[in-house]
C-alpha positions in Angstrom: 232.8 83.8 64.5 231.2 81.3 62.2 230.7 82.2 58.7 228.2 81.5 57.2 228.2 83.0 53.3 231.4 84.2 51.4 231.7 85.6 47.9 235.4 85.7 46.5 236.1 87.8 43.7 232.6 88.3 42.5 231.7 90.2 39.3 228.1 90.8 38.1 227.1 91.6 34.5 223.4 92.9 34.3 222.4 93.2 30.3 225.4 94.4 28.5 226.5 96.2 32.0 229.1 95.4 34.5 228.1 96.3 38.0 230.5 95.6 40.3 233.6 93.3 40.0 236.3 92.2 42.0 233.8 92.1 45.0 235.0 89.6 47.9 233.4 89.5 51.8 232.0 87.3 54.4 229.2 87.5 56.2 229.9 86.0 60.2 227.3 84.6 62.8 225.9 87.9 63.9 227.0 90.0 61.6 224.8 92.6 59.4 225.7 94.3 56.3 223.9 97.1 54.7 224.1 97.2 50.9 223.9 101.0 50.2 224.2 103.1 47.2 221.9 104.8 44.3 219.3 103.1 42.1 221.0 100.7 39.3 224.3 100.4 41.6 223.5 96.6 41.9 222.4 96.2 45.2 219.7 93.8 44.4 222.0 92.2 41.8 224.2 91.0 45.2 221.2 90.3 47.0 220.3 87.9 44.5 223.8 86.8 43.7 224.0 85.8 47.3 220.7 83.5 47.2 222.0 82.0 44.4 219.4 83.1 42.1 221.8 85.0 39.8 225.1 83.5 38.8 228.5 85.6 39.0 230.3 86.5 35.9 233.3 86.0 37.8 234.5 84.5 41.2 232.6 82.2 43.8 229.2 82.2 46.5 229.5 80.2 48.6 226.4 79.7 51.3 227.3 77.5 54.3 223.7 77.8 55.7 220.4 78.2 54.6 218.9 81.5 52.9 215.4 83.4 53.4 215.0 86.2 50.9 212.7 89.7 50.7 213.1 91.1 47.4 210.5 93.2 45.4 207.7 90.4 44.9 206.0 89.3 48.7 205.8 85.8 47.0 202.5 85.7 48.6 199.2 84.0 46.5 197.3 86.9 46.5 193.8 85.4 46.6 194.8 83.4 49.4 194.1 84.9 53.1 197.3 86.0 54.4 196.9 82.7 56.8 196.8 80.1 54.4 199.5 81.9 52.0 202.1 82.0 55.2 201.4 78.1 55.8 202.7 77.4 52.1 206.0 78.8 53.0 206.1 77.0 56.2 205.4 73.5 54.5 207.9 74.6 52.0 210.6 75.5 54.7 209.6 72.5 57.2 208.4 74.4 59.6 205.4 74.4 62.0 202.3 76.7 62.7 203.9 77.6 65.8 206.8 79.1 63.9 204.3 81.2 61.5 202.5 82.5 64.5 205.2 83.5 66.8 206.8 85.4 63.6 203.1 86.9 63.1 203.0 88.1 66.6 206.5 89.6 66.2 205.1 91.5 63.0 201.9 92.3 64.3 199.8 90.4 62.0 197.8 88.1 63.3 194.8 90.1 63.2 195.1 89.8 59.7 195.5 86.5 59.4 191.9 85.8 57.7 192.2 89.0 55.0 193.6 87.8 51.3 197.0 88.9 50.9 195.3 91.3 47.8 193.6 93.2 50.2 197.2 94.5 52.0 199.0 97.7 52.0 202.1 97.7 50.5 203.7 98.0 54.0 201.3 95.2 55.4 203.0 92.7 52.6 206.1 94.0 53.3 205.4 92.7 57.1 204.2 89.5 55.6 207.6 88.8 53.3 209.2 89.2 56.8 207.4 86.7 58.8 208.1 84.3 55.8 211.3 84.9 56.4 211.4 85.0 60.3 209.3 81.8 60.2 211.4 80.0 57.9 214.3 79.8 60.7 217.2 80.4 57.9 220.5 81.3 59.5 220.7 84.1 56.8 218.7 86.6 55.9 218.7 88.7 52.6 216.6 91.6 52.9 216.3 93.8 49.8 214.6 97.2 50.8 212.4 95.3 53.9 210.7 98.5 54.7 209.3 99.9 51.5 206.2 100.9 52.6 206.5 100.2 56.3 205.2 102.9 58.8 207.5 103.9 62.0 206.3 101.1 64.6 206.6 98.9 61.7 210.1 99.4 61.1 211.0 99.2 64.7 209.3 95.8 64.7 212.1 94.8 62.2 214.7 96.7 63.4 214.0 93.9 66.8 213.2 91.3 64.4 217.0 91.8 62.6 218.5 92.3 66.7 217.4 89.2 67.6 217.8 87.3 65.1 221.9 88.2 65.0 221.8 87.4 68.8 220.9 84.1 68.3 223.7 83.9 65.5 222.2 84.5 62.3 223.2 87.2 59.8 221.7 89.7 57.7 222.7 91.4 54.4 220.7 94.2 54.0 219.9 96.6 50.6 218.4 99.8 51.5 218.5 103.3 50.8 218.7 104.1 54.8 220.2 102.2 57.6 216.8 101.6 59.3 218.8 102.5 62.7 220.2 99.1 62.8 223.1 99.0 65.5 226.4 97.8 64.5 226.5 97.5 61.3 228.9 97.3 58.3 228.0 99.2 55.4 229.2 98.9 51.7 228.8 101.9 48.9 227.8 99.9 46.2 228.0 103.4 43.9 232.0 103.3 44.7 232.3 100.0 43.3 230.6 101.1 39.9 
């Protein structure tokens, strides 16, 4: 197996709190890992440690490939329709139309494509965050609570979207409160770490 991010000896400080230290794994071609634990644990802490948007205290992150990210914000212009604010993600990632409407399709979107992003459910954005991501054609994936909001058939729609993206060797680190019924995969208590 390839891999494709590795943190060594990680420690993350939050305020004037320590979350987690002494934290080291890899993530493989493949491979998924679900972040679990209670609120304030630091799951979204090591989501974001592993984009690179928040530095360790301690220790190294290293990414080999590039990163597409779903945290709390769809990083969607609201006013625009859905559409037109998938298509700046694209340009930004390099990517073509083709890509944004094949990950559409996977999401079930595309009959929303005209509606502005203000006008979606909470689960709806959540779909959108994922075509962004699906769309972008990152090797890894960093998903921080993807379903928030998502009904059944739309959490089976990324529960596919996560299979076959690890079948075609990509890998997924995962923060949520349930496992989503995601086969094979590693888990880590962030609470034990604390």
């Amino acid at each position: 197996m390839t891999e494709l991010l590795r943190l060594d000896d990680v420690a993350c400080i939050r305020g004037d709190r320590l979350l987690f230290e002494g934290l080291s794994l890899a993530l493989n071609r493949g491979e998924a890992l679900w972040l679990r634990g209670p609120n304030g644990a630091g799951k979204s802490s090591l989501i974001r440690l592993a984009a690179g948007l928040l530095r360790p205290a301690a220790g190294t992150a290293l990414r080999r490939e590039r990163v597409a990210l779903i945290d709390e914000a769809a990083a969607l212009d609201a006013e625009l329709p859905l559409r037109r604010a998938l298509d700046f993600w694209a340009r930004v990632d390099t990517v073509d139309g083709h890509s944004v409407d094949r990950a559409m399709d996977v999401m079930a979107l595309a009959p929303l494509a005209e509606v502005p992003v203000a006008m979606l459910s909470t689960g709806q954005r959540k779909r959108a965050a994922m075509v962004r991501v699906i769309a972008s054609g990152a090797p890894i994936w960093l998903l921080d609570e993807p379903a928030n909001g998502m009904d059944e058939a739309a959490q089976a729609r990324l529960v596919a979207a996560i299979a076959r993206h690890r079948a075609n060797g990509g890998a997924v680190m995962l923060a949520s409160h349930f496992a989503l019924g995601v086969p094979d995969l590693a888990e880590l208590d962030m609470g034990a770490l604390a």
